[in-house]
C-alpha positions, -999 to +999 in steps of 0.1 A: +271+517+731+237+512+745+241+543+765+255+567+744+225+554+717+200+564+741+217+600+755+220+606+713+183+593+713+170+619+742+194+650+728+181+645+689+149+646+705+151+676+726+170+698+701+152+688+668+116+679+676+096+650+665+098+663+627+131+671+626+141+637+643+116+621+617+139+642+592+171+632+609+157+593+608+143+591+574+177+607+558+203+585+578+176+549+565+183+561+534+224+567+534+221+529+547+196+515+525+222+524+498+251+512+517+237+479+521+226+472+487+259+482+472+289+471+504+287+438+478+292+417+516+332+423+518+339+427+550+317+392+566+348+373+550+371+383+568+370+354+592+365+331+562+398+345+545+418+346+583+405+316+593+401+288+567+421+302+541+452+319+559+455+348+538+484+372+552+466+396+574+485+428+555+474+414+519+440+409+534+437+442+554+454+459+518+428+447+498+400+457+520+412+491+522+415+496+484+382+478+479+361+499+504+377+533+488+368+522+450+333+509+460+327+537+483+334+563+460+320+553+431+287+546+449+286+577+461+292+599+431+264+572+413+236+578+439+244+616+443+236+619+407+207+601+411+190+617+439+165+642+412+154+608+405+143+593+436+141+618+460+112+634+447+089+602+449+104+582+476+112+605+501+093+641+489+091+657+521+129+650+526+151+684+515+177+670+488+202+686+501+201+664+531+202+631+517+231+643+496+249+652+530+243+616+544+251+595+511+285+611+514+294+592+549+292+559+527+329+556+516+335+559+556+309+536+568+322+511+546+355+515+557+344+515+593+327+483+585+352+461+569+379+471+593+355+462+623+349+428+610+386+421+601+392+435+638+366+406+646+377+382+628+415+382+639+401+384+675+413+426+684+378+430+707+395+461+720+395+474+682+367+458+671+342+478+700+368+510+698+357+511+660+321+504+675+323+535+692+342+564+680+314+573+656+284+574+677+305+592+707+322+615+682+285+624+670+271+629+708+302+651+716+298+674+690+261+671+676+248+695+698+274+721+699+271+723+663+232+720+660+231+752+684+255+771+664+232+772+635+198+772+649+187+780+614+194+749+603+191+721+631+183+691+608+216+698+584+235+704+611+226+671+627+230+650+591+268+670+584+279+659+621+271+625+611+287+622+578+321+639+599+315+612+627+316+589+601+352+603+586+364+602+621+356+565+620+372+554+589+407+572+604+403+560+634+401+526+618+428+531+597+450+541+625+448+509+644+455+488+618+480+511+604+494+495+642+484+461+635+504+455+601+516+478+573+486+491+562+487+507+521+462+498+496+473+467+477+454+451+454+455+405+445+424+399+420+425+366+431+418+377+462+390+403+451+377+377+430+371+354+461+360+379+484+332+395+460+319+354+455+319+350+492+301+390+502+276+380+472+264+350+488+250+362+520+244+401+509+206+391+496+201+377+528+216+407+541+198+435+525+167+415+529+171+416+568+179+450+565+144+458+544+124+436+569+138+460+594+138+495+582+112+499+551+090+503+579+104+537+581+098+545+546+067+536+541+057+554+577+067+585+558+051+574+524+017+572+541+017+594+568+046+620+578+077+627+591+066+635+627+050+601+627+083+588+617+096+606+644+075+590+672+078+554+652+117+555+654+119+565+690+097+527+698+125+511+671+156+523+687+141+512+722+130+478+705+160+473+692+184+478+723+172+443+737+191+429+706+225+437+723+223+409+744+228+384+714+244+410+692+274+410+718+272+368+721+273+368+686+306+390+684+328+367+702+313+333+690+319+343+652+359+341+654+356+310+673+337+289+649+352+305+619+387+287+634+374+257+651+361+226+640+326+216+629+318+198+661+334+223+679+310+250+667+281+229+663+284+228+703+293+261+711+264+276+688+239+254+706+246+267+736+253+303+729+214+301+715+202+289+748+215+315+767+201+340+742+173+328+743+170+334+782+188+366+782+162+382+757+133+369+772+138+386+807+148+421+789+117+417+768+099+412+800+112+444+814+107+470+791+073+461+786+065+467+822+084+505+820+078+514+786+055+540+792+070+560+820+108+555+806+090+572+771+079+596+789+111+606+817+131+606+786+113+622+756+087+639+774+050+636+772+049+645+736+064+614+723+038+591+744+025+582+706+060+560+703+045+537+730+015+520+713+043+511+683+066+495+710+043+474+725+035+463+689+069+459+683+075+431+711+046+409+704 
C-alpha cells in the first residue's frame, strides 16, 4: 500500500501538473469530508458486535450491507443537490462537475469500509488488506490509460477513475464475504438501533480527527490556490506514510482486545505503544535527512515548494 500510494503520488503528478493535482486533491477531501460526517461510525462496531456481543456473523454482515446501500445513497443524492450551494463559496475554483463525479464513489466507499472492518474484526487479514488494496491498485492500473485517452480533460478523467476504483472495491468486498457467509441484505432494528448508538459515539471524535487533518487543504485553497494545494498535499502524503508503522500495529491489536479480557488488553496496548513509539521515531528521523532530494528524484524540481511544508509538518 505504501508503494502503490507513492507510484499514484509520482504518476498524478507527472500527468496532471501541480494544479490539476491541487484539483484532483481538493475534489477527493471533499467526497471524504462528506463521507465522514455522514458514515454515522457503523462499521468500528464490528468488533464490538463480533466480539462482546456474539451477533451471527451473516445477520451482522446483512445489516451492514443494507445499511451502507440506504446511507450511501441517500447521502449522495442529498449532497449532489446541494453542491449550487457550497461549491461556489467553499471550493470556487473547483469545476462542479468534478465534485459531483467524486461524491458519487460514497455509497462504495462506505461499503468498502464497513466490510474492511467486519473483515478486521472477525480476524480475515488476508480480506481485510485485499479490500485495502484493490481500490488504490485498480486506480494506478487504469488512471493513466484513461487520463491519456482524453487529454482534454485530464482532471475528470483522474476523479471518474476514482469513483470506478471505488465500485470495484465495494464488489470486490462483497464477493469475499459473499464466500464468508450468505451474504443478502437483511435488516434487525434491534441491531441498527445498537449499531447507530455505538458509530455515534466515537464518529465526533472521528470527524474531528479527520478536520484536524485535512481542512488544512481547504483552507490552503480558500487563501491561496490550487497549485499551492498541489505542492502542500505532495508534503501530506509523504508525512503521512510514516503513520503505517502504527496504522498496521493497530490493525491486528484491535481484534485482539475487542475478544480478550481487560487485563489482557491493558498489557498488550502498553506494549504495542512502546514499540510505536520507537518505530516512528527512526522513520521520522529518516525522511527528514532525504526529504529534499526524494522531492525532487520523484516530482521533479518543480515541486521543491512541498519541502518547506514537510519539514513543518514533522516538527
Amino acid at each position: 500500500l505504501f508503494l502503490v500510494g507513492l507510484v499514484t503520488s509520482v504518476v498524478i503528478v507527472r500527468l496532471l501538473g501541480a494544479e490539476g493535482k491541487g484539483l484532483f486533491s481538493l475534489t477527493v477531501v471533499t467526497a471524504a469530508f462528506i463521507y465522514g460526517l455522514t458514515n454515522m461510525g457503523l462499521g468500528s462496531g464490528s468488533g464490538y458486535f463480533l466480539g462482546r456481543r456474539k451477533i451471527d456473523r451473516e445477520l451482522l454482515a446483512g445489516t451492514w450491507l443494507s445499511l451502507s446501500l440506504i446511507i450511501g445513497v441517500v447521502v449522495t443524492f442529498l449532497t449532489i443537490g446541494a453542491v449550487p450551494l457550497f461549491a461556489s463559496r467553499l471550493l470556487p475554483d473547483v469545476p462542479r462537475d468534478l465534485i459531483i463525479v467524486a461524491l458519487l464513489s460514497m455509497p462504495f466507499s462506505i461499503v468498502i469500509y464497513n466490510f474492511q472492518m467486519l473483515s478486521r474484526a472477525d480476524s480475515d487479514f488476508r480480506g481485510y488488506n485485499l479490500l485495502e488494496l484493490v481500490q488504490p491498485v485498480f486506480f494506478l492500473a487504469f488512471m493513466p490509460v484513461v487520463v491519456l485517452l482524453f487529454p482534454g480533460s485530464r482532471v475528470l478523467a483522474s476523479i471518474s477513475m476514482f469513483t470506478i476504483a471505488c465500485l470495484a472495491g465495494a464488489v470486490m468486498a462483497v464477493t469475499i464475504w459473499s464466500r464468508r457467509t450468505r451474504l443478502r441484505p437483511r435488516w434487525s432494528t434491534e441491531l441498527v438501533k445498537s449499531a447507530i448508538r455505538f458509530g455515534l459515539l466515537g464518529q465526533l471524535t472521528n470527524f474531528l480527527g479527520f478536520l484536524n487533518l485535512r481542512v488544512d487543504i481547504l483552507l490552503i485553497n480558500f487563501f491561496m490556490s490550487a497549485e499551492a494545494v498541489g505542492y502542500y498535499s505532495i508534503s501530506v502524503m509523504i508525512a503521512e506514510k510514516v503513520w503505517y508503522l502504527p496504522d498496521t500495529l493497530a490493525i491486528v491489536l484491535y481484534p485482539r482486545v475487542a475478544h480478550g479480557t481487560d487485563e489482557e488488553a491493558n498489557r498488550q496496548t502498553a506494549a504495542v505503544s512502546k514499540q510505536t513509539v520507537i518505530l516512528v521515531g527512526a522513520c521520522l528521523l529518516v525522511v527528514l535527512a532525504l526529504a529534499k532530494p526524494v522531492i525532487t528524484v520523484l516530482y521533479t524540481d518543480l515541486f521543491l515548494p512541498a519541502v518547506a511544508p514537510l519539514l513543518i509538518l514533522f516538527q
